[in-house]
KOLSE-683879 format. One line per 5 residues: number of its first residue (from 1); their letters; for each residue x, y, z of N, C-alpha, C. Coordinates in pm, 1 decimal. Each point is the difference from the previous one (the first is absolute). Layout:
% residues N
NUM> a> X,Y,Z,X,Y,Z,X,Y,Z; ...
This chain:
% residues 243
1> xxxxx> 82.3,-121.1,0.0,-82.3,121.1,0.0,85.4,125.6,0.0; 91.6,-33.6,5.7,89.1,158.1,27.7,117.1,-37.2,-71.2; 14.2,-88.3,-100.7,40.3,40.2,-177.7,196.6,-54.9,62.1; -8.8,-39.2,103.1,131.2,-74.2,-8.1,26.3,-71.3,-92.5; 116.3,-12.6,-45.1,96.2,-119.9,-96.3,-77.3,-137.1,77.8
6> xxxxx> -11.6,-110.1,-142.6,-0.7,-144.7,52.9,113.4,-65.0,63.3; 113.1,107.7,5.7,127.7,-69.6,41.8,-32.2,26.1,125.2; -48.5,175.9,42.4,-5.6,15.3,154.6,-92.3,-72.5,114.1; -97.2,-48.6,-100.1,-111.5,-93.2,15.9,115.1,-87.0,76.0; 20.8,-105.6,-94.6,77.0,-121.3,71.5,108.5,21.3,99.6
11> xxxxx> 98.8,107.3,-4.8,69.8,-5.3,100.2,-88.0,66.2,142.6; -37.1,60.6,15.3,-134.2,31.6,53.0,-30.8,-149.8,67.5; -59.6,-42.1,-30.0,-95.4,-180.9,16.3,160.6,-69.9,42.0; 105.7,13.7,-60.4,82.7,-93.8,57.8,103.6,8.3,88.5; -12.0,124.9,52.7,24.5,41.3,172.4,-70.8,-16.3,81.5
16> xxxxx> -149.6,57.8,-35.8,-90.7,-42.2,119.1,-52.0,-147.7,-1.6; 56.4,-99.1,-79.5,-8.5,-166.1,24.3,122.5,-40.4,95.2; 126.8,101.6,-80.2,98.1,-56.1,148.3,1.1,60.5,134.5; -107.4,78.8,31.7,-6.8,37.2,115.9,-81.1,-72.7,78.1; -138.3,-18.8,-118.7,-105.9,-97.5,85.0,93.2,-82.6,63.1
21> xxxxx> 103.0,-116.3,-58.4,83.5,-106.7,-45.2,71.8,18.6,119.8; 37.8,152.1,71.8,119.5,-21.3,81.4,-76.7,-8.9,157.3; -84.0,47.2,-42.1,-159.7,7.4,152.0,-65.1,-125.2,-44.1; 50.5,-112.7,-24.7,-44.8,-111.2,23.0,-165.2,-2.1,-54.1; -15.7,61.9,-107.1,-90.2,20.8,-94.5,-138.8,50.6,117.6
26> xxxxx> 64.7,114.2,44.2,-177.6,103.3,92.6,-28.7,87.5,-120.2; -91.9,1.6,59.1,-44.4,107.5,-117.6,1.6,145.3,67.2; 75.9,119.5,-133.3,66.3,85.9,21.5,-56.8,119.9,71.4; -154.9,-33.4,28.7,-78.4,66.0,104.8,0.0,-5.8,139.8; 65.0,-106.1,2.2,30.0,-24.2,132.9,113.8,-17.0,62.6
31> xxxxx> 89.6,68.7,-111.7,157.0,43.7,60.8,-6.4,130.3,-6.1; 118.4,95.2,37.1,10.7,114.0,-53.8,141.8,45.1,4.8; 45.7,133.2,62.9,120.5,65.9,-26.3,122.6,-100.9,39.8; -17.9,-34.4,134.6,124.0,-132.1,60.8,38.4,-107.7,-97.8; -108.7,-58.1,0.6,11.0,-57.9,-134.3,88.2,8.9,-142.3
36> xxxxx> -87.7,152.3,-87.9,83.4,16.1,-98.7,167.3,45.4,46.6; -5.4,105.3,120.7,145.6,-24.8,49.8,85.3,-116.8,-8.0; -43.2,-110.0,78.1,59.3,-97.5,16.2,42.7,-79.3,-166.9; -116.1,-4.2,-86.0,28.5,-20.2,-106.3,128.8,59.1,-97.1; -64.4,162.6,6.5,121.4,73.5,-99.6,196.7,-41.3,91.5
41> xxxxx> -19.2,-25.8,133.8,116.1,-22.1,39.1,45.3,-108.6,-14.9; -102.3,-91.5,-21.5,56.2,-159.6,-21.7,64.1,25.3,-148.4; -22.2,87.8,-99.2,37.5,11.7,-127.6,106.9,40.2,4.2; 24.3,81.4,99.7,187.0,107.2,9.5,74.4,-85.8,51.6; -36.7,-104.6,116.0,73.5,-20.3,98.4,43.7,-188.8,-42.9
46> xxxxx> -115.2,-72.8,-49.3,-7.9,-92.5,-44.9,68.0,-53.4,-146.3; -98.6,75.4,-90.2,-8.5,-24.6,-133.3,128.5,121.2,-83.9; 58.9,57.1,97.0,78.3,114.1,-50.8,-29.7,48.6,-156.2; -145.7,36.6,0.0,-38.8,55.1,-110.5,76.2,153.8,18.5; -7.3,51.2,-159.2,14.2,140.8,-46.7,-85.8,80.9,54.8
51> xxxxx> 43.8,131.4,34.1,-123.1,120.0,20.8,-103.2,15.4,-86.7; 8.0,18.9,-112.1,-108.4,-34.4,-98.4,-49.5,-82.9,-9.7; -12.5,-129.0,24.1,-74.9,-106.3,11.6,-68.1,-12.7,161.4; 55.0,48.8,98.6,-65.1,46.5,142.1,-95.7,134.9,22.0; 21.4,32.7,-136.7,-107.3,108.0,-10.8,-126.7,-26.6,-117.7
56> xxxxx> 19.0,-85.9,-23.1,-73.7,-38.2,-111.3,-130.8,-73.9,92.1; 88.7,-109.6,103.7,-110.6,-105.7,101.8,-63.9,166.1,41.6; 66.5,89.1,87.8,-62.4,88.2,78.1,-116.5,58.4,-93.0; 16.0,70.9,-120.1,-99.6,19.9,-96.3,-139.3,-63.0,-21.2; 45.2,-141.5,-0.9,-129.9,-78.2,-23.9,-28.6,-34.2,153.6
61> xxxxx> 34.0,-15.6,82.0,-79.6,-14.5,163.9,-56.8,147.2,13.6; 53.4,89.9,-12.3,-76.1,160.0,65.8,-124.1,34.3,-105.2; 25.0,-38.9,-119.4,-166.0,4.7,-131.4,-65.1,-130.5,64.8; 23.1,-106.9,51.8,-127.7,-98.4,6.6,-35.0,41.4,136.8; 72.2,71.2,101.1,-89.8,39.2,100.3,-50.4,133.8,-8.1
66> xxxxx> 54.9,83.5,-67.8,-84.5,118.3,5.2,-109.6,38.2,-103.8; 10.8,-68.9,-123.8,-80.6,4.8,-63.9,-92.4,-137.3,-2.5; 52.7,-75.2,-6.2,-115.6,-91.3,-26.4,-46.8,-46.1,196.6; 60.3,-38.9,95.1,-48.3,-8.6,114.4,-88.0,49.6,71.3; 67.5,180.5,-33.1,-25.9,116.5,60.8,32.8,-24.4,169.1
71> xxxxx> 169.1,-55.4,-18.9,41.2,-51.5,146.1,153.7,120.1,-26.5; -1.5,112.0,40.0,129.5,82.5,-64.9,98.2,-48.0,99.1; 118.0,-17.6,-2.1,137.8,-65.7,60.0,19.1,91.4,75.3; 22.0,131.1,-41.5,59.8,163.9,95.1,133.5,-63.3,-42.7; 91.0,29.0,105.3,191.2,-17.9,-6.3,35.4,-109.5,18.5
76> xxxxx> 110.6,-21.4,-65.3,13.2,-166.1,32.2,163.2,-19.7,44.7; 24.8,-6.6,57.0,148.6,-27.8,41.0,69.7,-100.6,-33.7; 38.1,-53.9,-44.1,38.3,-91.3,-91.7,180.4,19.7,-38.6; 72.4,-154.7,24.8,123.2,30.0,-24.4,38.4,40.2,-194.6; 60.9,49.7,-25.3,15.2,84.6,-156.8,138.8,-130.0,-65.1
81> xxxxx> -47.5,-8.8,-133.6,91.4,-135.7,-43.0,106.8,79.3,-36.7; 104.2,-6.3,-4.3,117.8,28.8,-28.3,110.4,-31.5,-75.1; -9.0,-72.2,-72.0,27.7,-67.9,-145.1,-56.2,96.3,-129.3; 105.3,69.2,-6.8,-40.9,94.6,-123.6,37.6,-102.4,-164.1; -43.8,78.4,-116.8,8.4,-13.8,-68.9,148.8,44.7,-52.8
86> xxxxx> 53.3,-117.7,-73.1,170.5,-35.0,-57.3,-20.1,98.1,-99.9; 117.3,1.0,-9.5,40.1,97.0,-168.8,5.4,-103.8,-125.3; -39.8,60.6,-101.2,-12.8,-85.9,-114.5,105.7,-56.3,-45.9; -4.7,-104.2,-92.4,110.3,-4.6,-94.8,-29.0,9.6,-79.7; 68.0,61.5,-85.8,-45.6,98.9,-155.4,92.4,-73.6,-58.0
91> xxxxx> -54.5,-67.0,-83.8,99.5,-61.3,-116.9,20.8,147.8,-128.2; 134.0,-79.8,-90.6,52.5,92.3,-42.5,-99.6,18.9,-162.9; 75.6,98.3,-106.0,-48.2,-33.7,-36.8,-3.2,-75.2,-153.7; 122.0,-115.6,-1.8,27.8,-77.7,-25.5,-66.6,-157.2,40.5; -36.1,-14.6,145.9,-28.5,-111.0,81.0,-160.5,30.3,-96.1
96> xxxxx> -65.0,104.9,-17.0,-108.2,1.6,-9.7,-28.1,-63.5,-182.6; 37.9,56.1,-57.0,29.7,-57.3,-126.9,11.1,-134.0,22.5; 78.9,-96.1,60.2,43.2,-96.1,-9.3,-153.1,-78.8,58.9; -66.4,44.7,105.5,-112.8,-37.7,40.4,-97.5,-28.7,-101.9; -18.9,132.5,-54.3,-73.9,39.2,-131.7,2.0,-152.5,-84.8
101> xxxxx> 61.3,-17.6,-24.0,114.0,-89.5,-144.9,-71.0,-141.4,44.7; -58.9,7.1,125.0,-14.4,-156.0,92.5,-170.1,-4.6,-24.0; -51.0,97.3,-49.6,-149.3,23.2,-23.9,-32.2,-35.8,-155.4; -117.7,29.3,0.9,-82.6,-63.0,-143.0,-164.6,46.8,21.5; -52.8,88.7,-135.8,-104.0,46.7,-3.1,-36.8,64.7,150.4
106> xxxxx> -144.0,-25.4,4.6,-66.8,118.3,69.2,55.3,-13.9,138.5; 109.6,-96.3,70.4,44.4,21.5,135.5,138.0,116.5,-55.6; 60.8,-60.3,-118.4,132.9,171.7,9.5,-48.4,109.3,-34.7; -144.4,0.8,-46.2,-26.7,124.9,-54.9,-77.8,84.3,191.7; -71.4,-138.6,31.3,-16.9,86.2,143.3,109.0,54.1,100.6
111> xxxxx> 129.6,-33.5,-2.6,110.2,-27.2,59.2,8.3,152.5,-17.6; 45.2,15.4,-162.5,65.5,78.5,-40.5,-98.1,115.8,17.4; -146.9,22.3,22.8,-42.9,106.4,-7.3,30.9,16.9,202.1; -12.2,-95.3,41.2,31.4,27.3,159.4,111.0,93.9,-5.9; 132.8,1.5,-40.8,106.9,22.1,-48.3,-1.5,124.9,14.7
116> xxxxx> -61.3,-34.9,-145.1,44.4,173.7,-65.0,-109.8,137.0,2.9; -99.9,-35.5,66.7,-127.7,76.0,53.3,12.7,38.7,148.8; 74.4,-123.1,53.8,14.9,52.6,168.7,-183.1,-92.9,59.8; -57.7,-105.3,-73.0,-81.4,-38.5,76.0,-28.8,-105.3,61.5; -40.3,12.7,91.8,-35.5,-153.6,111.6,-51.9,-144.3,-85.6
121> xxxxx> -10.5,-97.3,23.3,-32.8,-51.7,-101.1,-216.1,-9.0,17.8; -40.2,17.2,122.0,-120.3,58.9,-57.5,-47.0,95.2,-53.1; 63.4,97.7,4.3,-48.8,109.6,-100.7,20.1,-42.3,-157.2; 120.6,-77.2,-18.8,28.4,-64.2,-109.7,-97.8,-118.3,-66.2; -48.4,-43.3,77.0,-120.0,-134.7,-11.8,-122.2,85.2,-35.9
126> xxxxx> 2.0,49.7,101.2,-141.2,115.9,-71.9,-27.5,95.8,-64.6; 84.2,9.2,-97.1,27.4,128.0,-112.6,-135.9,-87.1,-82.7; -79.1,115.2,-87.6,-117.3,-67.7,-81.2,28.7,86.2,-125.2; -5.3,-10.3,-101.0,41.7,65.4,-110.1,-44.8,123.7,-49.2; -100.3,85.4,67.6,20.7,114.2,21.9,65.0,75.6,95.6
131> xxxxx> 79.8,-76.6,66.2,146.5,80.3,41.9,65.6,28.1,-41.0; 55.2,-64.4,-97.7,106.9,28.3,-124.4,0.9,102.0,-72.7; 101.9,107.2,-21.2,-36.1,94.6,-58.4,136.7,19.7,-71.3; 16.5,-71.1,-145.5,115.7,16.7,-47.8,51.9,164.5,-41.8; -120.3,60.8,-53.0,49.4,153.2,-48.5,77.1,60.0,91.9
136> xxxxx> -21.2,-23.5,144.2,85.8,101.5,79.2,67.5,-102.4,78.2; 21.1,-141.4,-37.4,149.1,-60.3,49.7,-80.0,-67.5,173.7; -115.4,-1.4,39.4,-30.8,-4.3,115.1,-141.9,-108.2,43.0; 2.6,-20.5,124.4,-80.5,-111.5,69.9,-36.3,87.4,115.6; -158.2,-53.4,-35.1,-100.0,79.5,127.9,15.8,-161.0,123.6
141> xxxxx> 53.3,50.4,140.8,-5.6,-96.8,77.3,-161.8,39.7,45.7; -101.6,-40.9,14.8,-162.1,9.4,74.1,46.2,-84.0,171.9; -9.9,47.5,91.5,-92.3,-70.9,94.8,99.5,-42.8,61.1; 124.3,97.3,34.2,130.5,-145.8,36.8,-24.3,11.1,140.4; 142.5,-2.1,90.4,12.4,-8.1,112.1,-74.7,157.0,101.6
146> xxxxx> -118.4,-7.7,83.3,-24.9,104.0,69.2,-143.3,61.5,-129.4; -15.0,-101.8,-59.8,-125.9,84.0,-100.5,92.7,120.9,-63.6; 138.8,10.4,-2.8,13.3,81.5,-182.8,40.4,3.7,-92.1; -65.8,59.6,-72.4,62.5,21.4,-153.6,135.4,36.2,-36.6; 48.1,-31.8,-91.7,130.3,84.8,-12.8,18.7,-47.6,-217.8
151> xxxxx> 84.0,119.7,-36.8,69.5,-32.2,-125.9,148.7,-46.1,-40.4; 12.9,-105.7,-52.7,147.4,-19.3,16.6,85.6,-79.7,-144.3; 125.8,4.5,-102.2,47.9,-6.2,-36.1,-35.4,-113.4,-55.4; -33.5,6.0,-177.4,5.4,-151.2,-71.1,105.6,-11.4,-89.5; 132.5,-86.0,16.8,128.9,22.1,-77.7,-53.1,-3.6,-158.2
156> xxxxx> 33.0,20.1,-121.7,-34.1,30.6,-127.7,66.6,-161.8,-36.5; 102.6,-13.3,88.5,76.6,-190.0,-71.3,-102.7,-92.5,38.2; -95.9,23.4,70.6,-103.4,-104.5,49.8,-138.8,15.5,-123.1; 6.8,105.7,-64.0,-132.9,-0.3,-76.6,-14.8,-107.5,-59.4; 84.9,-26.1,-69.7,-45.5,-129.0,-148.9,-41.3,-114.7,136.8
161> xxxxx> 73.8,-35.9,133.6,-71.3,-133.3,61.1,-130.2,67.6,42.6; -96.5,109.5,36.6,-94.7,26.3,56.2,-82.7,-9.7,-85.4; 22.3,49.2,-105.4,-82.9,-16.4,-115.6,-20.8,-81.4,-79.0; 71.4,-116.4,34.7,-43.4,-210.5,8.6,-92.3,3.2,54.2; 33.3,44.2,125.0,-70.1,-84.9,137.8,-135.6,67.4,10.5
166> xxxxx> -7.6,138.8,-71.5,-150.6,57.5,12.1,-54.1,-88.4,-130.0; 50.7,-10.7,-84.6,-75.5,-133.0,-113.5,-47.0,-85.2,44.9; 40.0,-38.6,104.2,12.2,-193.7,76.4,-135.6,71.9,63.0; 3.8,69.5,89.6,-68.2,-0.8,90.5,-170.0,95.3,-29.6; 15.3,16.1,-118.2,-145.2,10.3,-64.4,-9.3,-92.2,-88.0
171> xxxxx> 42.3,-66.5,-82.1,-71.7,-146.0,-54.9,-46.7,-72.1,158.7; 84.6,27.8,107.6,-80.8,-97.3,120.2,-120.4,42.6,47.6; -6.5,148.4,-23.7,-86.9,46.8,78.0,-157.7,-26.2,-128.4; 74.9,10.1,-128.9,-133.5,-40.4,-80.1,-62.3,-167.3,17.4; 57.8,-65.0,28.2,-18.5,-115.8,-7.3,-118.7,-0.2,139.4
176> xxxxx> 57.2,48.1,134.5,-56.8,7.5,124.8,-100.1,62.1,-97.6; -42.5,62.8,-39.6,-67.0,120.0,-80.8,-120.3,-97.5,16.7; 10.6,-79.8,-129.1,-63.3,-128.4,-72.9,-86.3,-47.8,167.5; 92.2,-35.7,69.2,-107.5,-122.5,84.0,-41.0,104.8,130.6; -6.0,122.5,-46.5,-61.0,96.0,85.1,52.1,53.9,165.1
181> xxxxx> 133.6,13.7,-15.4,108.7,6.7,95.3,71.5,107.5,-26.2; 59.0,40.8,89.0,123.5,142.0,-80.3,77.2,-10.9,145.2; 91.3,76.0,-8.3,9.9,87.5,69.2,-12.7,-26.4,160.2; 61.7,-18.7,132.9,-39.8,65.4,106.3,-3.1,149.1,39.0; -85.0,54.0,34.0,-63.7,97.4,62.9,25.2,44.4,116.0
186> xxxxx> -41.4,123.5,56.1,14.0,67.8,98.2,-137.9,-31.1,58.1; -75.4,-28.4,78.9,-174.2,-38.1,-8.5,-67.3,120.6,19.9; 10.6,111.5,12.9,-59.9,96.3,10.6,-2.4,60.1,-186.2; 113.9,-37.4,-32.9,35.4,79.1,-160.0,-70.3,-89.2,-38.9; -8.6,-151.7,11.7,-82.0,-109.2,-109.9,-139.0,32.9,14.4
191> xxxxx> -74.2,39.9,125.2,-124.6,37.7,-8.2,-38.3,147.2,-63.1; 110.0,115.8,-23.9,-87.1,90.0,-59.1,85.5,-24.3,-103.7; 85.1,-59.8,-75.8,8.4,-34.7,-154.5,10.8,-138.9,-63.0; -115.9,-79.2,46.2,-4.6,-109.0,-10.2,62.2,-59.8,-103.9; 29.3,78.2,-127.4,67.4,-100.2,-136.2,113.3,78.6,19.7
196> xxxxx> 44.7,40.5,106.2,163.0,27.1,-40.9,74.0,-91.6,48.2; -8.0,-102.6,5.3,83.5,-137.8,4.1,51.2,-44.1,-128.5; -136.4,52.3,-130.3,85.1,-44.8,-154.5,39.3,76.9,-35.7; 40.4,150.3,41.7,103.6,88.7,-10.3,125.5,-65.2,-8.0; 65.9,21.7,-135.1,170.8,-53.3,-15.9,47.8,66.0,123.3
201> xxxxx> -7.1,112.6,18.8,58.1,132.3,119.4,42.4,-74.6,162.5; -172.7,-52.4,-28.9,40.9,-58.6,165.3,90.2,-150.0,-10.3; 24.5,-33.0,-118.2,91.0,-141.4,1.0,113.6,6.6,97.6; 36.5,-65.3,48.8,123.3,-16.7,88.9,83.2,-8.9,-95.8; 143.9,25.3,24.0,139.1,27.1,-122.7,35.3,-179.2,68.8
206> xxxxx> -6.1,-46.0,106.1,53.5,-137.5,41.5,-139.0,-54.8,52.0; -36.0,-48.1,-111.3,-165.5,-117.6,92.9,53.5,-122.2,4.0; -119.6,-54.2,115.3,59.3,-126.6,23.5,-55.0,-112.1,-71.3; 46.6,-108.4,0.9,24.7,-117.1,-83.0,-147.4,-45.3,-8.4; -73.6,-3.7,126.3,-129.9,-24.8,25.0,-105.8,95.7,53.9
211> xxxxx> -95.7,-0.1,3.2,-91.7,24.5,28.8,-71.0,12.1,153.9; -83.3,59.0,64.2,-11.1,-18.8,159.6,-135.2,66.2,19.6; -27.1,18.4,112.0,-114.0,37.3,80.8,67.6,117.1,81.0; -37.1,119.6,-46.1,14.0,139.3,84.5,-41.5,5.8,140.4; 92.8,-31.5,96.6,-11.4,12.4,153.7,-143.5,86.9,68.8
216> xxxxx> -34.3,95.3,-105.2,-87.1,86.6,101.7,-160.0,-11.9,-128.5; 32.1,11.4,-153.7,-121.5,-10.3,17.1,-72.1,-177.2,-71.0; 173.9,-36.1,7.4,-61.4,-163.6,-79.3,-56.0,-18.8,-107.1; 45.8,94.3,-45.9,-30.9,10.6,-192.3,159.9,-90.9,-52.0; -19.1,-77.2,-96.6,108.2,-72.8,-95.3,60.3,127.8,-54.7
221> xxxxx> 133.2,-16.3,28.9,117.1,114.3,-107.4,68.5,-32.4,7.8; 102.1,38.4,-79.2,145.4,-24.9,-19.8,119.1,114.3,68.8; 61.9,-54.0,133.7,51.6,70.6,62.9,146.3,88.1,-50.3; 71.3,31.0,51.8,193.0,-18.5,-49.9,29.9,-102.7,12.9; 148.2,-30.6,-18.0,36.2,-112.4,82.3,84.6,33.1,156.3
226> xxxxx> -11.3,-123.8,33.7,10.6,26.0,152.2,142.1,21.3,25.9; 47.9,82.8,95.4,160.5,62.6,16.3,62.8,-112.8,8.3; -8.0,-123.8,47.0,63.6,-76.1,56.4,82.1,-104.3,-177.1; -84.1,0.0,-137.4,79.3,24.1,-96.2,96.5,21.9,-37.1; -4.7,139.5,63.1,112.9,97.2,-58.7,116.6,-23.0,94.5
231> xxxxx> -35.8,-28.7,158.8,105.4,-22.6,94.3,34.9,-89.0,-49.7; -45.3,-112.6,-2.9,92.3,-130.4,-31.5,67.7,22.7,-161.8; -42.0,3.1,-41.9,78.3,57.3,-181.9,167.9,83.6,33.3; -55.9,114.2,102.9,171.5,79.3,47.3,72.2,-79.3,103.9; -103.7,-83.0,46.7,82.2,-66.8,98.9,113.7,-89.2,-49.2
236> xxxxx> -65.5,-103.9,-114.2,44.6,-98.4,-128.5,164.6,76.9,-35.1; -81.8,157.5,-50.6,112.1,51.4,-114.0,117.7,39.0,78.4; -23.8,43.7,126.1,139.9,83.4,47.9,87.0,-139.4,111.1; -91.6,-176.8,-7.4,90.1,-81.5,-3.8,93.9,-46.4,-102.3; -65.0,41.6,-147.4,56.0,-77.0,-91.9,111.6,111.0,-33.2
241> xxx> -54.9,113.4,8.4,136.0,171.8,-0.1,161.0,-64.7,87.9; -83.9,-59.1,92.8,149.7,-46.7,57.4,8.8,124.4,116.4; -84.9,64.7,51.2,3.3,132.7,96.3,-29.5,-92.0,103.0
C-alpha cells in the first residue's frame, strides 16, 4: 500500500521471520523494545553483521511495529555492529577486458554495460527499451535504489550489441504478443494502460528465458532475467580470466 519495492517487501518479511525465529516463534505483539534490543545485539555481538545490514533488521522491526502494529518502539538501546564495510578491489583495466573476453552474448553485453554505465546489475536487468536513447549516447535508470531516477552514459562501442539484443527481445515480446502475454508491469501502470505490455517500449533489453506469474497481481508475463545469471556467468569468467 505505500508503493515499496518488491525487494523491500521481502527483506522486510525476512527479518521479521528471523526475529519471530529468535523469540522462539511469539508473535511480535507480544514482544516489544527488549526484545528487538536483544535481537539487533545478537546481530553485532553474535552474527558480527555490518552496520548496514543491522540497520536494515532495525528498519523492518520499527515499520512492522509502528505502522502495521501501531506498537511504536520509542529508543532502543541496542549494542551498534561494528564491522564496517572493506574497501573494494578495483580491477584494472586490462583484468577487465580479460573478464570481458570470458563472456558471450547477452551476459558480456550486460557485464559490459555494468562497466561502462557505472550500473548495479539491477538497474541493468531492468532497463526496458525505452530507456535507450542512442541520439544522446544515454540510459534512463527508472526506480533504482531509494525510488530515483537518474541519467547515465551509453558507450557508442556497445551500440551494434544493443541493437541485437533490442531485435531479440521484440521478436520475444511479439511472440508473448501471440499467446496474449507481454511484458511485466508495474500493477498500478498495467491497470491504467492495460495494453502497454505489447508496447515494444516496455520490452525488457534482458527477458527471461521463461515465463511466470507476477508476485502482486498474478497476471502471466515475462519477467528479466534473474541477477543470479549474470552472477554466476562473472563468477565463471573472472575464474577462467585467471584473477
Amino acid at each position: 500500500m505505500r508503493g515499496y519495492s518488491y525487494k523491500t517487501e521481502k527483506s522486510y518479511l525476512g527479518w521479521i521471520r528471523q526475529f519471530i525465529y529468535f523469540n522462539n516463534k511469539q508473535h511480535p505483539q507480544n514482544l516489544g523494545t527488549e526484545e528487538v534490543k536483544s535481537f539487533l545485539t545478537f546481530l553485532a555481538v553474535d552474527r558480527h553483521v555490518a552496520v548496514n545490514t543491522q540497520k536494515s533488521a532495525l528498519n523492518a522491526l520499527v515499520f512492522m511495529y509502528d505502522k502495521v502494529l501501531k506498537q511504536p518502539l520509542g529508543e532502543i538501546g541496542f549494542t551498534l555492529a561494528t564491522k564496517q564495510r572493506s574497501l573494494p578491489l578495483v580491477l584494472s583495466e586490462l583484468e577487465v577486458q580479460t573478464v570481458l573476453k570470458q563472456l558471450k552474448d547477452g551476459n558480456k553485453l550486460a557485464v559490459a554495460l555494468m562497466y561502462g554505465s557505472g550500473l548495479r546489475v539491477s538497474e541493468c536487468l531492468n532497463l526496458r527499451l525505452h530507456d535507450i536513447d542512442f541520439d544522446q549516447n544515454a540510459l534512463r535508470i527508472i526506480n533504482s535504489k531509494e525510488n530515483k531516477d537518474r541519467v547515465t552514459l551509453l558507450s557508442p562501442r556497445l551500440f551494434g550489441a544493443v541493437r541485437q539484443l533490442i531485435e531479440q527481445a521484440i521478436v520475444v515480446q511479439k511472440n508473448d504478443n501471440l499467446l496474449g502475454i507481454g511484458s511485466s508491469m508495474p500493477p498500478a501502470l498495467g491497470r491504467k494502460y492495460p495494453n502497454a505490455f505489447r508496447s515494444p517500449g516496455w520490452a525488457f533489453l534482458f527477458p527471461s528465458t521463461t515465463t511466470c506469474l507476477h508476485p502482486i497481481s498474478k497476471i502471466e508475463c515475462r519477467h528479466h532475467l534473474h541477477p543470479s545469471v549474470i552472477r554466476k556467468a562473472l563468477k565463471l569468467a573472472v575464474s577462467q580470466a585467471g584473477i
